[in-house]
C-alpha positions as CSV (number, residue, x, y, z in Angstrom):
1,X,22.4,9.4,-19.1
2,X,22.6,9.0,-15.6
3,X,24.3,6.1,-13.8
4,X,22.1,3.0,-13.0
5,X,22.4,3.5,-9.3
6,X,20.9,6.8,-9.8
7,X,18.2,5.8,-11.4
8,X,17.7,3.2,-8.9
9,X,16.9,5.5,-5.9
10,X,15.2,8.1,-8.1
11,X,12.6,5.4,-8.5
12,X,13.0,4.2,-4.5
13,X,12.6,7.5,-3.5
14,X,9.2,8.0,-6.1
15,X,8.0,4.5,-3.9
16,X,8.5,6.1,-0.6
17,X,6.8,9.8,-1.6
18,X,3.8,7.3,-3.1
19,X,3.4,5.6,0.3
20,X,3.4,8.9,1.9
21,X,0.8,10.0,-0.3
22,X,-1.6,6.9,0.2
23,X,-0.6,7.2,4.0
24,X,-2.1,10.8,4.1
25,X,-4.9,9.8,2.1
26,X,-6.1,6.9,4.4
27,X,-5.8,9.3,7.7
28,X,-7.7,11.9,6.0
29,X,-10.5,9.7,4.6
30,X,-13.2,8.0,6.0
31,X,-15.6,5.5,4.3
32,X,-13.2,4.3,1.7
33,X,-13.2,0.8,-0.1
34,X,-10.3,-1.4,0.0
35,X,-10.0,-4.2,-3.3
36,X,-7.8,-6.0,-4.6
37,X,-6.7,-8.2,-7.7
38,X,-4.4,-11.0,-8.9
39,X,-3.3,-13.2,-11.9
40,X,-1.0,-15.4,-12.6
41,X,1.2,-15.0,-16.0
42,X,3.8,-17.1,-17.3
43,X,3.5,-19.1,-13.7
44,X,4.5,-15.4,-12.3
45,X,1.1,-14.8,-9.2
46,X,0.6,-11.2,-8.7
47,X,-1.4,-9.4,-6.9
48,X,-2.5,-5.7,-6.5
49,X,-4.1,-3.9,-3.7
50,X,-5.9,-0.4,-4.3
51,X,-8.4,1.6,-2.3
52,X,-10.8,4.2,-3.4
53,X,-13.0,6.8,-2.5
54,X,-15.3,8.8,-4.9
55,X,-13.3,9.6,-7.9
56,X,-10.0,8.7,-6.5
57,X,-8.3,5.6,-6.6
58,X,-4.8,5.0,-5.3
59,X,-2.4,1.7,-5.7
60,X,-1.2,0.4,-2.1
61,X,0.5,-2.6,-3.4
62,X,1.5,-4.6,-6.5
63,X,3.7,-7.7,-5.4
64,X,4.7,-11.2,-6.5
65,X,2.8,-13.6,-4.4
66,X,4.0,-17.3,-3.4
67,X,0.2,-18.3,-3.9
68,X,-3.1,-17.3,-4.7
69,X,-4.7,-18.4,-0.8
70,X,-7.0,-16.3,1.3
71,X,-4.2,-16.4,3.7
72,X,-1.5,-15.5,1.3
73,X,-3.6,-12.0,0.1
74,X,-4.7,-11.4,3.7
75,X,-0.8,-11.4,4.6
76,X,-0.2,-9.0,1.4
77,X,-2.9,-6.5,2.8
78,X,-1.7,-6.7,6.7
79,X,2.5,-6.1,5.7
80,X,0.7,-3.3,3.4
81,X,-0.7,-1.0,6.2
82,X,1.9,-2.1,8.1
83,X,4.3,-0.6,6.1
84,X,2.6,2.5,5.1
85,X,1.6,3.2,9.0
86,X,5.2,2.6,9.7
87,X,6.3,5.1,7.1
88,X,3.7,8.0,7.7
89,X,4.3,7.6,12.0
90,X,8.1,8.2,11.2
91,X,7.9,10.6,9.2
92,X,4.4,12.4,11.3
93,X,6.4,11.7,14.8
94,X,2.8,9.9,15.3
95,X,3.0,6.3,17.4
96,X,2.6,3.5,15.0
97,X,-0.6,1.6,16.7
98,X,-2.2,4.6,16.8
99,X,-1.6,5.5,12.7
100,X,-2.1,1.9,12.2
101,X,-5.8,1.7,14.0
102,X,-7.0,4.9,12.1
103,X,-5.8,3.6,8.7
104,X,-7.8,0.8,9.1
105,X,-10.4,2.6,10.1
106,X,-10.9,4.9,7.3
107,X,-11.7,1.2,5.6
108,X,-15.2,0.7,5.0
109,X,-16.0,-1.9,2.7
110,X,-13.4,-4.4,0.9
């Protein structure tokens, strides 16, 4: 059985190849519908953040929240892109406003 750090930045490493994968998605996509979700378990507030496109559907986000405001989801969505545009530009050699403006613009609807 491997060690616990191991497994640890196996499943890191499986987060950052997701992101790239959603990044790529969203520049390569137009028309595609942003949603969300949350609950609140056990006094736990979570909320999940997905976007689709005809018979995909890919998970951007699923994070403890402090609250359930339109503020508080609206910050969850915004430090969303702006991770994944920060990821994809780094890794693409892209600038980051620019991969930031076209993955909001492949949003359509929410």
């Amino acid at each position: 059985m491997p060690c616990e750090s191991s497994i640890a930045t196996w499943a890191l490493e499986l987060g950052v190849w997701s992101d790239l994968q959603v990044g790529n998605f969203l520049m390569s996509q137009e028309n595609i519908c942003l949603a969300f979700d949350a609950t609140t378990q056990d006094g736990i507030h979570v909320n999940a953040v997905h976007v689709t496109y005809k018979e995909k559907c890919f998970v951007l986000g699923l994070d403890q929240l402090a609250g359930g405001t339109a503020l508080d989801y609206a910050t969850h969505v915004i430090s969303i892109f702006d991770r994944l545009a920060r990821l994809y530009s780094s890794v693409h050699n892209i600038l980051f406003d620019e991969v930031l403006q076209q993955m909001r613009a492949s949003i359509s609807c929410v």
